[in-house]
TIGUDREN-137608 format. One record per residue (C-alpha): residue number from 1; x, y, z. Coordinates in Angstrom, 2 decimals, decimal comma, padded with zeros to 5 digits. Layout:
# TIGUDREN-137608
NUM X Y Z
...
END
This chain:
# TIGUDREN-137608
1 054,10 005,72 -021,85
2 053,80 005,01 -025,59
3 052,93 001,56 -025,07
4 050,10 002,72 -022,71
5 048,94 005,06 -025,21
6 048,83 002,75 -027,90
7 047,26 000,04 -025,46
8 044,18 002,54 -025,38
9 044,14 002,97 -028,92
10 043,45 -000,18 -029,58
11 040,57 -000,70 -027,20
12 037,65 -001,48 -028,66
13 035,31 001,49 -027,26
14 038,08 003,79 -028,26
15 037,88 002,53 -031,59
16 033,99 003,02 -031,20
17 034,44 006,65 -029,70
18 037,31 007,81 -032,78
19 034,24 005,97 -035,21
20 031,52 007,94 -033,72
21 033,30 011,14 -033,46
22 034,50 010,59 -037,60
23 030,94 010,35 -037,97
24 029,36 013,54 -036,46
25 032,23 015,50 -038,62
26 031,30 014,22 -041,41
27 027,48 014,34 -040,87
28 027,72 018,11 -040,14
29 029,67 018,82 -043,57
30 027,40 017,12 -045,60
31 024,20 019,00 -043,51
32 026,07 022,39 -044,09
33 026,69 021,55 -047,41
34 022,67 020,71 -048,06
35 021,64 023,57 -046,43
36 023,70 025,95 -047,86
37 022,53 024,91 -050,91
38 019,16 025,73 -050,27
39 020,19 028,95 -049,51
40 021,72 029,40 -052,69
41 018,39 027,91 -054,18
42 016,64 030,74 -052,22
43 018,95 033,33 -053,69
44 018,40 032,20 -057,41
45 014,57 032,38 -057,10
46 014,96 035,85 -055,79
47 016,78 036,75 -058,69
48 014,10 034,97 -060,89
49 011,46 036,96 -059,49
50 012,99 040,11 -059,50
51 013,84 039,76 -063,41
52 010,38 038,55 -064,04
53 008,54 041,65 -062,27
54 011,06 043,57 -064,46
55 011,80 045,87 -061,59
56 015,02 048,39 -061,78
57 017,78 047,72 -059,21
58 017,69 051,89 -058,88
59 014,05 053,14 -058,94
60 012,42 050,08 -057,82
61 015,00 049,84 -054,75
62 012,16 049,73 -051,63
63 010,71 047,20 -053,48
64 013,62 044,39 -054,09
65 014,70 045,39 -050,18
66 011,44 044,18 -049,02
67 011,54 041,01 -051,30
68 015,15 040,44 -050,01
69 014,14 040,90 -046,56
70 011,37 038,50 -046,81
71 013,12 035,42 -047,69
72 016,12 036,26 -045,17
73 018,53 038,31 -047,22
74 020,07 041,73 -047,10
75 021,41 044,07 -049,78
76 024,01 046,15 -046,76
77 025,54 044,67 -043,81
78 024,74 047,89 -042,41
79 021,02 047,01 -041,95
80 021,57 043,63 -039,51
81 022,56 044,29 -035,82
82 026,45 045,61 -035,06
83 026,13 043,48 -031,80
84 025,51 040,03 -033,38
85 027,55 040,91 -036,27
86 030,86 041,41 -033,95
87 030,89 038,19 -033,27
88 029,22 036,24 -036,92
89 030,78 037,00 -039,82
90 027,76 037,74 -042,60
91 027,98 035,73 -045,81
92 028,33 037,44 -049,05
93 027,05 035,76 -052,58
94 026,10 036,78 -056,01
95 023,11 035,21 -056,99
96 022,29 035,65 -060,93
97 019,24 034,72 -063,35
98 019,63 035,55 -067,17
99 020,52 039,35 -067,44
100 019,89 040,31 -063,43
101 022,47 039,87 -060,72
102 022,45 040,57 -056,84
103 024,98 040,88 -054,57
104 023,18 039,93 -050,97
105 024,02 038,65 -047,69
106 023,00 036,47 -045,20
107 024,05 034,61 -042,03
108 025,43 031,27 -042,10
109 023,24 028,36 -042,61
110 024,17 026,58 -039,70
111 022,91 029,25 -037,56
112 019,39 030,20 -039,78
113 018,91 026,49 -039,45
114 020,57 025,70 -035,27
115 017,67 024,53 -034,32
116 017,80 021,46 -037,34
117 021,70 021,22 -036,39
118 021,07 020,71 -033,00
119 018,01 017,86 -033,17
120 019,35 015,45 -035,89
121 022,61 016,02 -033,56
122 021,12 014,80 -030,61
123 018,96 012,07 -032,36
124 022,67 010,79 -033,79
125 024,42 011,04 -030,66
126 021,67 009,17 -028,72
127 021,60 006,27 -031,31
128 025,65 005,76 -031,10
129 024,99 006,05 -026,85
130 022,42 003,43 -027,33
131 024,75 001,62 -029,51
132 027,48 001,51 -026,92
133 025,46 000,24 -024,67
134 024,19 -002,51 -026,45
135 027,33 -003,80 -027,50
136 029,02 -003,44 -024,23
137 026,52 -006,03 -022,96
138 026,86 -008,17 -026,03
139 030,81 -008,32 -024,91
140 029,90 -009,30 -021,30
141 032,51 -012,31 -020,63
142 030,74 -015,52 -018,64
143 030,16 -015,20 -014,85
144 030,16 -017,99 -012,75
145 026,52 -019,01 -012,00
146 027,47 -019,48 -008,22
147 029,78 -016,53 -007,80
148 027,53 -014,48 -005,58
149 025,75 -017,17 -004,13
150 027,03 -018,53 -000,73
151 025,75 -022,00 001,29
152 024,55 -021,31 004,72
153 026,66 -023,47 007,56
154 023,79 -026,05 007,21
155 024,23 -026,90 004,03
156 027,96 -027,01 003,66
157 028,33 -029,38 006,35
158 025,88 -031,63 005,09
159 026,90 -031,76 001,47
160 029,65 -031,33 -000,32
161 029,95 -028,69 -002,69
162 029,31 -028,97 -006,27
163 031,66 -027,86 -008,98
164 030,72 -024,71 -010,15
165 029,80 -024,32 -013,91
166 030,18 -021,95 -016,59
167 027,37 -020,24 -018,13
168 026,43 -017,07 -019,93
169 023,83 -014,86 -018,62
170 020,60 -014,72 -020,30
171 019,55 -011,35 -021,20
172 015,82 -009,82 -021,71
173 016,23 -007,24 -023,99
174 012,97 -007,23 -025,67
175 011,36 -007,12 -022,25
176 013,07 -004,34 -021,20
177 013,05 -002,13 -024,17
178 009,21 -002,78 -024,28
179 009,02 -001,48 -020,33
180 011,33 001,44 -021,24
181 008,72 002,53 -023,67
182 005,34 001,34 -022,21
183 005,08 -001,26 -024,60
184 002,57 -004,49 -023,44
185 005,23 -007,08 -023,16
186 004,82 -011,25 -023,60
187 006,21 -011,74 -019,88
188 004,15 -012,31 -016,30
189 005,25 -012,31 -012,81
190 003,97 -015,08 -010,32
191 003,06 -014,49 -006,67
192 003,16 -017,69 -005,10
193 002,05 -018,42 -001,09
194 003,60 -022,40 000,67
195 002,18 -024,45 002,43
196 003,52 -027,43 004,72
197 002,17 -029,28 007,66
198 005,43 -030,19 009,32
199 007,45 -027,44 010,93
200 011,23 -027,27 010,57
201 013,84 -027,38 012,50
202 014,19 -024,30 015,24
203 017,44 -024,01 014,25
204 017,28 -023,15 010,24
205 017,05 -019,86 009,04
206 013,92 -020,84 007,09
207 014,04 -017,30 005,72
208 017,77 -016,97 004,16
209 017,82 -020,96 003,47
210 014,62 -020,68 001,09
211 016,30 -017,35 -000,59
212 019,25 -019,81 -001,29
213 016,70 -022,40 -002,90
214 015,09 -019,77 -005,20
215 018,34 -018,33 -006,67
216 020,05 -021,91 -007,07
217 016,75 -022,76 -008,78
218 015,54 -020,12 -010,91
219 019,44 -018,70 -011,51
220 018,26 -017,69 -015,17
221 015,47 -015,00 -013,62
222 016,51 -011,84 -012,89
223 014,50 -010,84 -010,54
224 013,15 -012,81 -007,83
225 012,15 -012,35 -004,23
226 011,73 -014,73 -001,04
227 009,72 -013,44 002,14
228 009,19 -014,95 005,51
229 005,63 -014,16 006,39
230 004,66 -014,23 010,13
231 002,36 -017,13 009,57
232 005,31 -019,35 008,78
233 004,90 -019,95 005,46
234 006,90 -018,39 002,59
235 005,61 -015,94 -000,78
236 007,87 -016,12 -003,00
237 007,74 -013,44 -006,60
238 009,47 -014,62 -009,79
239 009,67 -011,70 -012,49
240 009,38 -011,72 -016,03
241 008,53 -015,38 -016,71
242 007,62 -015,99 -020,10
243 003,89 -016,19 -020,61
244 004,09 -019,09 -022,58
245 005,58 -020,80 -019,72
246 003,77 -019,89 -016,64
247 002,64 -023,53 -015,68
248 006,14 -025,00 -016,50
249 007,69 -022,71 -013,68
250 004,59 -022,95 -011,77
251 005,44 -026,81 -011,61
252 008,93 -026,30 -011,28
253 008,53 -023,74 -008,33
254 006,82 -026,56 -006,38
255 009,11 -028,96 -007,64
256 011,80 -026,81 -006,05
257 010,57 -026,41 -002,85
258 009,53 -029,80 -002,41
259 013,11 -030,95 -003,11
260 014,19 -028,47 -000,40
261 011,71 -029,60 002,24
262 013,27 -033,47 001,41
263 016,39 -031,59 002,90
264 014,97 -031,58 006,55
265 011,99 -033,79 006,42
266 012,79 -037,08 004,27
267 009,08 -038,26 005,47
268 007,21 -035,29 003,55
269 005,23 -036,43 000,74
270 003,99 -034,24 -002,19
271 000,70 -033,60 -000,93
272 002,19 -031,92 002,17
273 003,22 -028,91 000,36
274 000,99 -026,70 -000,97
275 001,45 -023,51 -003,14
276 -001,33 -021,08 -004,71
277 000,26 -019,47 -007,50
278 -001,70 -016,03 -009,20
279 000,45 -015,01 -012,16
280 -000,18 -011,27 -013,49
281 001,26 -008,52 -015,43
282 003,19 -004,84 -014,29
283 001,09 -002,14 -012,82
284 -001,86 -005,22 -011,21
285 -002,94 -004,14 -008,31
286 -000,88 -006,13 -005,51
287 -004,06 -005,89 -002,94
288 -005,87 -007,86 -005,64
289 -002,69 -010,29 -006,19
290 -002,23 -011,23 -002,97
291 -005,89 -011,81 -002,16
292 -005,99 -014,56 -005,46
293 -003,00 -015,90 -004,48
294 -004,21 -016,86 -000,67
295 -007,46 -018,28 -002,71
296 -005,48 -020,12 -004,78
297 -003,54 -021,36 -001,72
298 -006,99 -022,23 000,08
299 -008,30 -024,28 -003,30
300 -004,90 -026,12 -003,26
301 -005,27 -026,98 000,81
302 -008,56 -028,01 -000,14
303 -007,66 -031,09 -002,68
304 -006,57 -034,20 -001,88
305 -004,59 -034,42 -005,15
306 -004,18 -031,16 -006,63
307 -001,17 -029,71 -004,50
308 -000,90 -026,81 -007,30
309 -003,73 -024,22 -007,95
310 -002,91 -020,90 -010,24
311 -005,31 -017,92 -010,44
312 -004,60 -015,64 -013,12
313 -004,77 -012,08 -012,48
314 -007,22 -011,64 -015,07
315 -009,56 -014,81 -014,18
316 -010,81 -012,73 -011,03
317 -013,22 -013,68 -008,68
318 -015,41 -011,16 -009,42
319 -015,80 -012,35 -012,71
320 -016,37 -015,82 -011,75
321 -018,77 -014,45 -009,31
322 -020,87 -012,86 -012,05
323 -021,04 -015,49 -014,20
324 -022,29 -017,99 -011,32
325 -025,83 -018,26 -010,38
326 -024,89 -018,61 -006,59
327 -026,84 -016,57 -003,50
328 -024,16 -014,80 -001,77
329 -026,92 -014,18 000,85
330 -026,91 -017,88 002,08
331 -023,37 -017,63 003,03
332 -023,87 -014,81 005,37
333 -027,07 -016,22 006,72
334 -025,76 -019,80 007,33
335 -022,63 -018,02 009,45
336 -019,88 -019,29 005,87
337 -017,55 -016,39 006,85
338 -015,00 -014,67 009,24
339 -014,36 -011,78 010,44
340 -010,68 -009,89 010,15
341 -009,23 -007,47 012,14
342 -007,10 -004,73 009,95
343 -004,39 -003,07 012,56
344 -003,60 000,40 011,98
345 -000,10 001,92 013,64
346 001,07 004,78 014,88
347 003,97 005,90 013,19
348 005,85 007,46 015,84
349 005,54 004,57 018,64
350 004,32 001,66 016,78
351 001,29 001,14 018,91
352 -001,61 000,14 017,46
353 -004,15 002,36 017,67
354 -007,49 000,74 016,54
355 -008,70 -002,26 014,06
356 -010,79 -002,07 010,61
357 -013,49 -004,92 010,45
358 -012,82 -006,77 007,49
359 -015,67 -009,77 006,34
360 -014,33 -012,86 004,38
361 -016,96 -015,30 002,78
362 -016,04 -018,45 002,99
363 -016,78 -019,60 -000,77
364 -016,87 -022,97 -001,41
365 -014,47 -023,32 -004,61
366 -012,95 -019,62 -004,58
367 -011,71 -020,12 -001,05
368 -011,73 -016,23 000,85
369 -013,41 -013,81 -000,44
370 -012,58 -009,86 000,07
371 -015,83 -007,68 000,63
372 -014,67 -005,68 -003,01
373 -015,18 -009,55 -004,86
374 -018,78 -010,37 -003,47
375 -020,39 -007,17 -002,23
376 -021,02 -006,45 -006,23
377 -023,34 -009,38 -006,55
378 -025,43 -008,01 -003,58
379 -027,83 -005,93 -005,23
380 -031,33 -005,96 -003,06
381 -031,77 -004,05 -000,29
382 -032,12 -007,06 002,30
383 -028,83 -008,68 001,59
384 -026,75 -005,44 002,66
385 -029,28 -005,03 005,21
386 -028,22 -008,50 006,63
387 -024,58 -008,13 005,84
388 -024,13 -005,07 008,19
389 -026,09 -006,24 010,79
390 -024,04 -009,21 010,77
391 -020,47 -007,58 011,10
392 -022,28 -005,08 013,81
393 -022,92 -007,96 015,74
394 -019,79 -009,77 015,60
395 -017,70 -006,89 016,35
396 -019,99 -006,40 019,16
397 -019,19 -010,03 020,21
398 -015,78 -009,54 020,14
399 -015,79 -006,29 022,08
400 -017,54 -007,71 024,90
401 -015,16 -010,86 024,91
402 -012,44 -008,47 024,70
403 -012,45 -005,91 027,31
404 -009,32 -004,46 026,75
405 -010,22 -004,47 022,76
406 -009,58 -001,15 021,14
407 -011,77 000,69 019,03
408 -012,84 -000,55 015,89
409 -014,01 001,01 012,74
410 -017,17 -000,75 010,27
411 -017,55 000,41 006,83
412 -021,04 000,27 006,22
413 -022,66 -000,41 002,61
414 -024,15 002,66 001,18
415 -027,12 001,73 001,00
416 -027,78 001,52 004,81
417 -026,51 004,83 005,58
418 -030,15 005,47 004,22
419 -032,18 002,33 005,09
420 -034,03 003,57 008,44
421 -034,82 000,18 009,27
422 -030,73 -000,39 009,73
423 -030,57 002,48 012,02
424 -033,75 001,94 014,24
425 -032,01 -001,45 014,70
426 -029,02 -000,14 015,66
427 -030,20 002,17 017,59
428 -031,78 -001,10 019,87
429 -029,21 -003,12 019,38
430 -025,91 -000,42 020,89
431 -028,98 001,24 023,77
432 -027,58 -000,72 026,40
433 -023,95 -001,82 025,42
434 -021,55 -000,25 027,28
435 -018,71 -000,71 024,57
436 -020,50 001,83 021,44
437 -018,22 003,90 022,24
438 -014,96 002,15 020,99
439 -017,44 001,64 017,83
440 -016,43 003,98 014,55
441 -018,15 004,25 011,28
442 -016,48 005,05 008,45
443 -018,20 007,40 006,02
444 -016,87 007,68 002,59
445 -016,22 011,75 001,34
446 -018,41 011,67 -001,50
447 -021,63 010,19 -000,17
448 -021,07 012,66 002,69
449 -020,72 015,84 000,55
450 -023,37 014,56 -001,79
451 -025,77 013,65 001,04
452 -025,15 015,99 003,38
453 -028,53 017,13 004,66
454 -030,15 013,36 004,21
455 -027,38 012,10 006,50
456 -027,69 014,58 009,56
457 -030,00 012,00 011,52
458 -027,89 009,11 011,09
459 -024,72 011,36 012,00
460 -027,15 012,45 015,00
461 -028,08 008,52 015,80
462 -024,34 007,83 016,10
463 -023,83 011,10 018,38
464 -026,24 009,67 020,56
465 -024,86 006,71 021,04
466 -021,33 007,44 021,88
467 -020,01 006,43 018,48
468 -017,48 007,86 016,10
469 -017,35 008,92 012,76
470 -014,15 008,81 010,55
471 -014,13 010,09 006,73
472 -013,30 007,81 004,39
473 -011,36 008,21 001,21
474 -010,28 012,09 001,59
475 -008,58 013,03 -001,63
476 -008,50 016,68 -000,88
477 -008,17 019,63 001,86
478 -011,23 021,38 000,02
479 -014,06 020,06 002,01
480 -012,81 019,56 005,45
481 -014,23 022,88 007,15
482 -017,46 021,16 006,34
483 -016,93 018,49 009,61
484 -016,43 020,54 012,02
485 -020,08 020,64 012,12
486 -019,74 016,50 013,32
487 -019,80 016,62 017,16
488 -018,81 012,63 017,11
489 -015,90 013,69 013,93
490 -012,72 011,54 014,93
491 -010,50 010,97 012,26
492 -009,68 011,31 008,27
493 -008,78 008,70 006,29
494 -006,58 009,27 002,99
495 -007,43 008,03 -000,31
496 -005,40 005,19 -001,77
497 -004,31 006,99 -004,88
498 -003,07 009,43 -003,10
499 -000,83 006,68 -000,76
500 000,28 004,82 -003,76
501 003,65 005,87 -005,25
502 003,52 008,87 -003,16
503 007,22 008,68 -002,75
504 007,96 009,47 -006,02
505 004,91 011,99 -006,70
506 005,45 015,40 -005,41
507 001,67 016,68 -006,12
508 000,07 013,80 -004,18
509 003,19 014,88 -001,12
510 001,68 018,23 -001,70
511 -002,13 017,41 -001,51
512 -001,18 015,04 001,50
513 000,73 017,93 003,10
514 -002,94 020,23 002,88
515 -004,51 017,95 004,10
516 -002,89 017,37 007,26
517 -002,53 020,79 008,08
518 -006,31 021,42 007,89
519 -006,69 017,96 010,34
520 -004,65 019,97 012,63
521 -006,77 023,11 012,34
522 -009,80 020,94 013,15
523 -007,95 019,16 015,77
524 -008,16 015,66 014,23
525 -005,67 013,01 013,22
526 -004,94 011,99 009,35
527 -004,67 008,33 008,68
528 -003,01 006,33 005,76
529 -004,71 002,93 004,15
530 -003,18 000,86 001,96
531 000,28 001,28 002,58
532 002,36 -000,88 000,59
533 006,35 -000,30 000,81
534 008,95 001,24 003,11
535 008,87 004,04 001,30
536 005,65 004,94 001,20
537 005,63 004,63 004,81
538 008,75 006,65 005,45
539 007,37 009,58 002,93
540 003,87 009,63 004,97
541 005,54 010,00 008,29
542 007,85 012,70 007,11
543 004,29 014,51 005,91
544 002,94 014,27 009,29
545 001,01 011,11 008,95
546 -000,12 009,99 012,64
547 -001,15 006,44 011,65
548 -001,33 003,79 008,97
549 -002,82 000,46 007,86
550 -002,01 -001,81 005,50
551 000,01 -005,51 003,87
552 003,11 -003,16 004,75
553 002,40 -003,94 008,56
554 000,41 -007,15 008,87
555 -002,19 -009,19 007,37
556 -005,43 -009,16 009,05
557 -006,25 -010,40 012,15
558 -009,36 -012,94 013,10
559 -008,69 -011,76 016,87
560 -007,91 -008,05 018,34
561 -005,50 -009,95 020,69
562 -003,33 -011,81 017,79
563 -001,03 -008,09 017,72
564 -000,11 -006,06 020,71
565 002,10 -003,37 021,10
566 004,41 -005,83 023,11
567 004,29 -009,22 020,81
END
């Protein structure tokens, strides 16, 4: 037992622990000791003051109690509370200047001044936790660089296996102290979509065989993440890659995968993989991400010899929009697009429900772009004019190909909810087609509540015709007694801040939670957009979500038929 106990002793964080408590003793003295000579300081200029006001300890009595009283002091333990003094012992002290002395006395200084005691306490106790922790990682002993990383049966027949080596993890401490503390840091994290135009083999597990490439590869990155999209191809993320060195493991990620690919297909060449790379910084928005990186991935596809195209997060293509003197207007008008199909799910079954029209330009250098990158650049009346009219008419298409289609919802552009030439065209156009009715327009909440009155002969138009009406971007349960006045009212969309992180935010779970009791008051269902993560997903169905879109689920669609309930 001895030997145990002096085993412990001599353990380096009990050393560290006996060091740190040594410490805090002898911190406190010293504070007690500083403190209670300021007290004593106090005490002396009371006695100062008193002598220079030349005032009699007997007659002028009242006077010195009030002067005592005022800088903390008292001349009788009788005039301080029994209770608290039953369990604190007062002070006594004799405080003198030239020819006047007084006896006073006062509580101890560690309890005048707790709230000091208790702060630099805390502040020295959290700097000797940090401390700890910092050396503890300092002391880590070397892993094995393999250890946790097993060969599928694939691999381990067809090569032998390597001798492991030694190495010492890498740490980022600067990168995560600047996190911790909001701090912009010097680090990016690359989304990257593959390409290849030879399948392989049905019996690989393309999915845990590339997750096995990645870690082998990039063993020095923390974090890093391999996904099997339903296309076939993979994304992979790599975190915290130093900014200074974005194109060497752009190069190297490529590099990578090509060298895997030899594995299974010894005829690939180089220009049969592809990757689009975007690289970007925490807190992007991933919508945004992934919509560069499948441009980048479209650019790359495109070349002959470039097999590698990056988009930075910040080089959007927006920007590069604006600064171009191109006519968005001759894409649409010489048919340079397509037309997605966004599913939304219902939570409880996972049927889909309906589709959200989604137009893609097809641009000639920035690949795909989303209606958020080009709609910007359409400023006069008759581009937005055509652009509706346009999806209108290939939804229309579709539904008519597609008889056992579902409904679909169109956002229109503002500016045709009041362009009566849109409507009297639409108006001709749906007369006679039997399928308006699986037709929805979304309506976005503030144009509605800010254009009420203008709107009630468009809402009227779409009555008419069969078609529904679903409220877009809903942030709050204020407004919604206002649609029960909609006859053709079908559905309420959520706004995206209020899907985002609402795992983790209990006043968005709260406004979320209004919300969908006032849809069921007014009979109608609440949908989620823009749902991101498990969850997310799993918070909004314990809410009462009945259905929800988003990356979470799928990517687009270019036909209604690509998903059904039973594929």
């Amino acid at each position: 037992m001895k030997k145990d106990f002096t085993a412990h002793i001599k353990k380096p964080e009990a050393i560290y622990m006996a060091a740190v408590f040594l410490l805090l003793v002898v911190f406190n003295i010293f504070l007690s000791d500083v403190l209670h000579e300021k007290v004593h300081n106090s005490g002396t200029e009371l006695a100062k003051q008193v002598y220079d006001l030349s005032l009699d300890p007997v007659s002028s009595h009242d006077i010195i109690a009030t002067l005592v009283q005022s800088q903390g002091f008292v001349m009788n333990t009788s005039e301080v509370s029994p209770s608290l003094a039953k369990f604190i012992d007062l002070e006594q002290e004799v405080f003198s200047y030239k020819t006047v002395s007084l006896r006073l006395f006062h509580w101890p200084s560690w309890l005048v001044e707790s709230h000091l005691f208790l702060f630099l306490n805390l502040i020295l106790i959290g700097a000797c936790y940090w401390g700890l922790r910092r050396w503890r990682m300092a002391l880590k002993t070397p892993v094995l660089e393999d250890a946790t990383i097993k060969k599928p049966a694939q691999l381990s027949e067809a090569k032998p296996e390597m001798p492991r080596k030694l190495v010492t993890p890498k740490l980022l401490p600067h990168q995560d102290l600047n996190i911790l503390y909001g701090v912009p840091t010097n680090y990016n994290h690359l989304f990257s979509l593959f390409f290849w135009k030879t399948p392989f083999p049905e019996n690989l597990d393309v999915d845990n065989y590339f997750k096995l490439v990645i870690a082998k590869g990039f063993g020095e990155l923390v974090n890093r993440s391999v996904k099997l999209l339903p296309s076939g191809g993979v994304a992979v993320t790599l975190n915290s890659v130093p900014a200074t060195e974005v194109d060497k493991y752009t190069k190297r990620l490529h590099q990578v995968i090509y060298q895997a690919c030899l594995n299974y297909r010894s005829d690939l060449s180089r220009s049969d993989v592809k990757i689009g790379v975007c690289n970007y910084r925490t807190g992007a928005d991933q919508a945004v991400v992934y919509q560069l990186t499948k441009s980048a991935l479209a650019l790359a596809k495109q070349s002959a010899w470039q097999h590698i195209h990056r988009l930075p997060f910040g080089h959007t293509q927006s920007s590069v929009l604006a600064d171009s003197k191109e006519h968005l207007f001759e894409y649409i008008k010489k048919k340079h697009f397509m037309l997605f199909f966004q599913p939304l799910f219902d939570l409880q079954t996972g049927d889909i429900l309906q589709h959200e029209a989604l137009i893609r330009i097809r641009h000639k250098s920035l690949g795909l772009l989303a209606a958020r990158h080009f709609i910007p650049q359409m400023s006069s009346k008759k581009d937005v004019l055509l652009l509706d009219q346009t999806v209108v008419l290939q939804v229309k298409k579709i539904l008519l190909s597609e008889r056992g289609a579902m409904a679909v919802s169109i956002n229109l552009h503002a500016l045709n909810w009041f362009n009566k030439e849109f409507w009297q065209w639409l108006k001709g156009e749906m007369q006679s087609c039997d399928t308006v009715s699986k037709l929805q327009f979304e309506l976005n909440e503030d144009d509605f509540l800010k254009q009420r009155h203008r709107l009630a002969g468009q809402l009227d138009c779409l009555g008419k015709l069969s078609a529904g009406v679903v409220i877009d971007n809903v942030r709050s349960a204020e407004h919604l007694p206002l649609y029960r006045e909609l006859a053709n009212f079908c559905a309420i969309k959520l706004a995206f801040e209020l899907i985002h992180n609402i795992d983790t935010n209990k006043q968005q779970q709260k406004i979320v939670k209004e919300i969908i009791a006032k849809g069921h008051e007014l009979s109608c269902p609440v949908y989620a957009v823009g749902v991101e993560t498990q969850n997310e997903l799993a918070t909004l169905k314990n809410l009462g979500v009945v259905a929800a879109q988003g990356f979470y689920f799928a990517e687009p669609l270019q036909k209604l038929a690509d998903i059904t309930p039973y594929s």
